[in-house]
C-alpha positions as CSV (number, residue, x, y, z in Angstrom):
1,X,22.5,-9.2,10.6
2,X,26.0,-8.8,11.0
3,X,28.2,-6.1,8.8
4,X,31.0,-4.1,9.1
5,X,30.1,-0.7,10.0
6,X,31.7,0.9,7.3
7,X,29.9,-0.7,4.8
8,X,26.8,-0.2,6.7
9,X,27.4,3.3,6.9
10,X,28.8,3.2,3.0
11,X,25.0,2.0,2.2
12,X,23.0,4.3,4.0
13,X,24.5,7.5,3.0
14,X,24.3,6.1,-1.2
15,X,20.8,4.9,0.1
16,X,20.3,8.8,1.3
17,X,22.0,10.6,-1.3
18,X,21.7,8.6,-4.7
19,X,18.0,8.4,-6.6
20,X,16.4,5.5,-6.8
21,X,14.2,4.8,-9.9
22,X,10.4,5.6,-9.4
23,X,8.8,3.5,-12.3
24,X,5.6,1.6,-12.1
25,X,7.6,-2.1,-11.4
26,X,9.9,0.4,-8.7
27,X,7.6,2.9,-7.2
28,X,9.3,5.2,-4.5
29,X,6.1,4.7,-2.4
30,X,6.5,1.1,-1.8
31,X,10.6,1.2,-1.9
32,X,10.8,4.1,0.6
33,X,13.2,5.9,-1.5
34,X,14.9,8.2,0.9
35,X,14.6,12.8,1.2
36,X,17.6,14.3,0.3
37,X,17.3,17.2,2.9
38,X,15.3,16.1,5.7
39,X,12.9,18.8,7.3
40,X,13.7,21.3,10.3
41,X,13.0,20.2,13.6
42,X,13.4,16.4,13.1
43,X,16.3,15.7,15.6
44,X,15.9,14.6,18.9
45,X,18.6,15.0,21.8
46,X,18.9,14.2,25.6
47,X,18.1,10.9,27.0
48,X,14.9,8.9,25.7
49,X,12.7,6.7,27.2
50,X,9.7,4.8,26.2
51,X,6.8,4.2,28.2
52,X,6.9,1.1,30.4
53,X,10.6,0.6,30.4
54,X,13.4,1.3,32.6
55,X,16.4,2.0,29.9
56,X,17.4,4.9,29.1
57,X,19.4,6.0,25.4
58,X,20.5,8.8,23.4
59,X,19.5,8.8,19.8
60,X,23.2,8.0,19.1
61,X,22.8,4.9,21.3
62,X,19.4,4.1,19.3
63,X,21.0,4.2,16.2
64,X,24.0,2.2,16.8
65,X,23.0,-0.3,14.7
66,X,25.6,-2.8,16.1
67,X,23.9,-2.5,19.6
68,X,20.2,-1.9,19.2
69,X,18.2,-0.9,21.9
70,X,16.9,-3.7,23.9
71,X,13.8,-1.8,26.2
72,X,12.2,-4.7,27.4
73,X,14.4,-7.6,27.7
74,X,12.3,-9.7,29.9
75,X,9.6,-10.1,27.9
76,X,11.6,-12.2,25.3
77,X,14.1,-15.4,25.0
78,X,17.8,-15.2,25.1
79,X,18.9,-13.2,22.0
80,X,21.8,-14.7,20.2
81,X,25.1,-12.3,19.6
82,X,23.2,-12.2,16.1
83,X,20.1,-10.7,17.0
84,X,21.7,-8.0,19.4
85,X,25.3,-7.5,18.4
86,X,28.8,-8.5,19.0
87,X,31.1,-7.9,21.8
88,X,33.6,-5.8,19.7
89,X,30.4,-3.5,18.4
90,X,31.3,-3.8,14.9
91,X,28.6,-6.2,13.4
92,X,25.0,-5.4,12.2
93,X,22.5,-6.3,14.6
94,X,19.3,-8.0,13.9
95,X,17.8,-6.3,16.2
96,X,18.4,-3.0,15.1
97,X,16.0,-3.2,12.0
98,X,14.0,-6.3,13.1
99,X,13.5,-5.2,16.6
100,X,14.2,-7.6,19.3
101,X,10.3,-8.3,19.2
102,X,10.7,-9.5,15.3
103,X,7.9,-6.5,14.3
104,X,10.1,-4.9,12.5
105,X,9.4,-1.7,10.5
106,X,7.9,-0.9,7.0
107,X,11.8,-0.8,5.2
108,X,12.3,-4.3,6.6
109,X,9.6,-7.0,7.4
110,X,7.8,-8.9,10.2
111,X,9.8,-11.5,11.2
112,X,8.1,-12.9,14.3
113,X,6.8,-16.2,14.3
114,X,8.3,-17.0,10.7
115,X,8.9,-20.6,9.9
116,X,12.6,-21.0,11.1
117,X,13.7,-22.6,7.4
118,X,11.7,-20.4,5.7
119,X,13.8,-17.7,7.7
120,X,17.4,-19.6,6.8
121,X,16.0,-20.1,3.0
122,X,15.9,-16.4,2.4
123,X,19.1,-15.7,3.9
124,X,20.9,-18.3,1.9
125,X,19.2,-16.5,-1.5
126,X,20.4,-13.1,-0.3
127,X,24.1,-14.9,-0.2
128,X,23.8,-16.7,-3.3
129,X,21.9,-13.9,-5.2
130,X,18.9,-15.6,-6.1
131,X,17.0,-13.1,-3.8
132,X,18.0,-9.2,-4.3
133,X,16.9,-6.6,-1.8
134,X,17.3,-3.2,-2.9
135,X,18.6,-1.8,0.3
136,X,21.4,-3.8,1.9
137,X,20.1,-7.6,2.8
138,X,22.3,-8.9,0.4
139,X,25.3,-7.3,1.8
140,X,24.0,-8.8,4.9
141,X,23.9,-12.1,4.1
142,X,27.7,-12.3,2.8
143,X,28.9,-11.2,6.3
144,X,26.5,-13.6,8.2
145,X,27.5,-17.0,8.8
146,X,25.7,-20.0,8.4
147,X,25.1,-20.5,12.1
148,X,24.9,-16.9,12.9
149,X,21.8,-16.9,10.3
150,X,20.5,-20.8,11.8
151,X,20.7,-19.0,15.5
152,X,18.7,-15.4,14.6
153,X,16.0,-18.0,12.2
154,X,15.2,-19.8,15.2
155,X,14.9,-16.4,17.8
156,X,12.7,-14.5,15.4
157,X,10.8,-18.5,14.8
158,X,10.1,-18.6,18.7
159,X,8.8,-14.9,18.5
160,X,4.6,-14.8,18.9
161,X,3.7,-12.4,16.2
162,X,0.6,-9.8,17.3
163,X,-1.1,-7.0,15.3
164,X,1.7,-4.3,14.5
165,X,0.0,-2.5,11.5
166,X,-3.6,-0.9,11.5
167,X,-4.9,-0.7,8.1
168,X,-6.9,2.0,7.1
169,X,-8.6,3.4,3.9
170,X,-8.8,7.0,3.2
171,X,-8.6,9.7,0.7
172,X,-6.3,11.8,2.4
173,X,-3.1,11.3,4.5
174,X,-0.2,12.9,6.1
175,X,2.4,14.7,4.5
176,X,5.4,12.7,4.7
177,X,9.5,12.3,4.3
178,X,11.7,9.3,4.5
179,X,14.8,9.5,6.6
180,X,18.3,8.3,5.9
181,X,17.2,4.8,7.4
182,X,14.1,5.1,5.1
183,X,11.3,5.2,7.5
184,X,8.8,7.3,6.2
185,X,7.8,9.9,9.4
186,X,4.8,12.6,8.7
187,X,6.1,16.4,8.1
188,X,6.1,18.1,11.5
189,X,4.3,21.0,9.8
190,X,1.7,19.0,9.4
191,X,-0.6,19.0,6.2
192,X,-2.3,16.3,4.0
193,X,-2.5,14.7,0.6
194,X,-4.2,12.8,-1.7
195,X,-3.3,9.1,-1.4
196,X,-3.7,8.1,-4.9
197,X,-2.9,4.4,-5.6
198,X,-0.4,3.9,-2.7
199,X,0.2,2.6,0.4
200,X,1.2,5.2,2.9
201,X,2.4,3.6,6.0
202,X,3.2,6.1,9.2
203,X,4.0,5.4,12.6
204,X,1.5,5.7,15.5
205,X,3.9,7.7,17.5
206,X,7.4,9.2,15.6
207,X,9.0,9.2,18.4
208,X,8.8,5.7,19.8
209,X,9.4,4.3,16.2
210,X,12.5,5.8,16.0
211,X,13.2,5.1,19.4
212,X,13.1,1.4,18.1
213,X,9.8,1.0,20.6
214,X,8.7,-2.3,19.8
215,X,5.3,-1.6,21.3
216,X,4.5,1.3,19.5
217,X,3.3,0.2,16.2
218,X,2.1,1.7,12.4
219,X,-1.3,2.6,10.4
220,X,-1.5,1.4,7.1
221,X,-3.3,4.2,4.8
222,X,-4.6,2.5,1.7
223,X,-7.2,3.5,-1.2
224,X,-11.1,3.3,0.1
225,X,-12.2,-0.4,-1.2
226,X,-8.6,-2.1,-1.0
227,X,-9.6,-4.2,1.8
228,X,-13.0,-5.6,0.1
229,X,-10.6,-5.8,-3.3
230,X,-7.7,-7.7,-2.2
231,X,-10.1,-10.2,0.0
232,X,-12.2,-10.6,-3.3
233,X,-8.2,-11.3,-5.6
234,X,-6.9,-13.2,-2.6
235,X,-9.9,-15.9,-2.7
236,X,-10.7,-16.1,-6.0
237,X,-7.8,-14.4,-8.0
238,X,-10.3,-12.5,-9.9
239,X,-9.5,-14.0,-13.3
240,X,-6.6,-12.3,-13.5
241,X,-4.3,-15.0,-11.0
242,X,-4.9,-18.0,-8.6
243,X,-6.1,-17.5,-5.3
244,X,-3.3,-16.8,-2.6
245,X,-4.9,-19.1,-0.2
246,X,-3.8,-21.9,-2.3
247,X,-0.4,-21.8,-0.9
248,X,-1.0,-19.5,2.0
249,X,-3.8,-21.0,3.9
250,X,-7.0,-19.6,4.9
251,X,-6.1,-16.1,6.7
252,X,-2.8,-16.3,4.4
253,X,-1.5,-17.6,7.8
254,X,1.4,-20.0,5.9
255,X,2.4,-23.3,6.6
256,X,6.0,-24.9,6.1
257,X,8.1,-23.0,4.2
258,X,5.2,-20.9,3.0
259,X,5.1,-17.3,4.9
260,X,2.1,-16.2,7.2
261,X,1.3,-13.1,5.4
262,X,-1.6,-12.2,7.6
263,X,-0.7,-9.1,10.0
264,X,2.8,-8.5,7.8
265,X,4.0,-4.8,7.0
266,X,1.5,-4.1,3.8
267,X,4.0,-1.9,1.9
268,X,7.0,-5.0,2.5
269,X,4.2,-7.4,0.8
270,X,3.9,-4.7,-2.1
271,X,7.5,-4.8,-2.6
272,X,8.0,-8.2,-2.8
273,X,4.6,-8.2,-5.2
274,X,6.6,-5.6,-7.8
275,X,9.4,-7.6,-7.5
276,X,8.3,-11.0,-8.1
277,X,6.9,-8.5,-11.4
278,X,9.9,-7.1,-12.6
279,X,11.4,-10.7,-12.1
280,X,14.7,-8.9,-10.0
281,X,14.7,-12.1,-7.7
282,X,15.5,-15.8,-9.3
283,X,14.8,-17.9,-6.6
284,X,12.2,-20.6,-7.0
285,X,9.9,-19.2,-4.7
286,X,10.4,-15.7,-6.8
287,X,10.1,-17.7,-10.3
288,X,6.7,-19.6,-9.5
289,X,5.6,-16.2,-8.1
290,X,6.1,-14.4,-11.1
291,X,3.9,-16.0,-13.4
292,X,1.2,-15.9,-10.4
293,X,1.6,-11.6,-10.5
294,X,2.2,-10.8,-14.0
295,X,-0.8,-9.7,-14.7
296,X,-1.6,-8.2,-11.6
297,X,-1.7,-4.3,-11.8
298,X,-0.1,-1.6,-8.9
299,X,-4.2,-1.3,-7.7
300,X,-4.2,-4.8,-7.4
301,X,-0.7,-5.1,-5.5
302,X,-2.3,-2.0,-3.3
303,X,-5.6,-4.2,-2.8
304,X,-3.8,-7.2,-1.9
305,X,-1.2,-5.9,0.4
306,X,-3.7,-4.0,2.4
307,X,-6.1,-7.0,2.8
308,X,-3.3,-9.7,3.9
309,X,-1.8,-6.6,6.6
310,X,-5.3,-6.0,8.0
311,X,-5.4,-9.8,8.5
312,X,-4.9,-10.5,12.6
313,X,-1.8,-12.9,12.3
């Protein structure tokens, strides 16, 4: 979405340098709070390509988030100025978090195949405030028009969605950082961890992903049993809440104004989950969701996210 650069810049580097709160309702697992000194060897230079495309970028050119990389621009409808940037190159592209296939990343969302007024709702509760995104939506919003925000609904509407995310349980995973954009990339020394109760999502390939590849996608790590857990709280709601498919549909694949959540970036579902919790959003969506999650606890947020991503969409 459109911003003045400035700004944008302005609200990566307090994203970068100033701490976030890690609490149970805010855990810096799920909001991807970013390393203060990232690790050696993490910088790429010269030209980069991806496979099966014909363009050609720096990593300056990559992260010009006013013209986002557009490697395979046959394979998708016209993009409005929204989507892939303005002439003068000082807006916010769409594009550049979203990708120009809709998959976004895990610090964003899925957008692909979204209900077009579902898409226009949520920008117009970033504006007004009734929706508050931790990282920068809301700043967004205020510097997107109307029709810029009607135009980029109805791309990412007209997008097919496919499987981005591979979810899958383990014990251990990689070590990991989160960049200054707050994509979390493993430690090129290598090395695991225990995954605890968290979602760990990595890409498949660093490289692509911060290439802005949007055929190179992510795996999910979650807890052993999440799958079978959130399946079990997502049909029945377990005593402890009502069962998603009531307003989601069978395969949590929406309908209307209701998001697909099948396929969609499991640690994006768990922070909407913590904050429909902590009650930081007063839309109407987030207020009937609130009494639907407040008793839910951060293994059943984990369970639940990890079932709806490993969902084909």
């Amino acid at each position: 979405m459109w911003l003045l650069m400035p700004a944008l810049l302005s609200i990566i580097a307090i994203a970068a340098e100033s701490p976030q709160q890690n609490t149970e309702d805010h855990p810096a697992w799920a909001f991807l709070v970013p390393d203060a000194t990232p690790p050696a060897g993490t910088e790429a230079s010269g030209p980069i390509k991806v496979p099966g495309s014909t363009k050609s970028y720096t990593q300056k050119e990559i992260d010009d988030l006013a013209n986002p990389p557009d490697w395979f621009p046959d394979e998708h409808g016209p993009a409005p100025q929204i989507v892939r940037g303005g002439a003068s190159n000082k807006g916010f592209a769409c594009g550049s978090c979203h990708l120009f296939a809709g998959y976004g990343h895990p610090e964003s969302a899925n957008l692909a195949g979204l209900s077009a007024d579902f898409l226009v709702q949520q920008m117009a509760d970033f504006k007004s405030g009734d929706r508050i995104d931790p990282a920068r939506m809301n700043t967004i919003s205020q510097a997107t028009s109307d029709e810029d925000a009607k135009q980029a609904a109805d791309y990412f509407a007209s997008l097919k969605p496919t499987v981005w995310v591979k979810v899958t349980e383990a014990d251990t995973v990689p070590k990991s950082w989160v960049n200054a954009a707050r994509m979390r990339l493993p430690l090129p020394n290598g090395g695991t961890e225990p995954l605890g109760s968290r979602i760990i999502e990595l890409p498949q390939d660093p490289a692509l992903a911060t290439a802005r590849d949007p055929k190179s996608g992510f795996i999910a790590y979650v807890p052993p049993g999440s799958i079978a857990k959130g399946e079990m709280l997502a049909t029945t709601g377990g005593g402890k809440t009502i069962s998603c498919t009531v307003c989601h549909g069978d395969g949590l694949k929406g309908f209307g104004n209701i998001p697909e959540l099948a396929g969609q970036h499991p640690i994006y579902i768990a922070r909407q989950l913590f904050g429909f919790k902590a009650g930081t959003s007063k839309s109407a969506a987030a207020q009937q969701m609130q009494k639907v999650v407040e008793n839910l606890t951060t293994d059943d947020i984990v369970a639940l996210s990890a079932y709806a991503a490993s969902l084909a969409p």
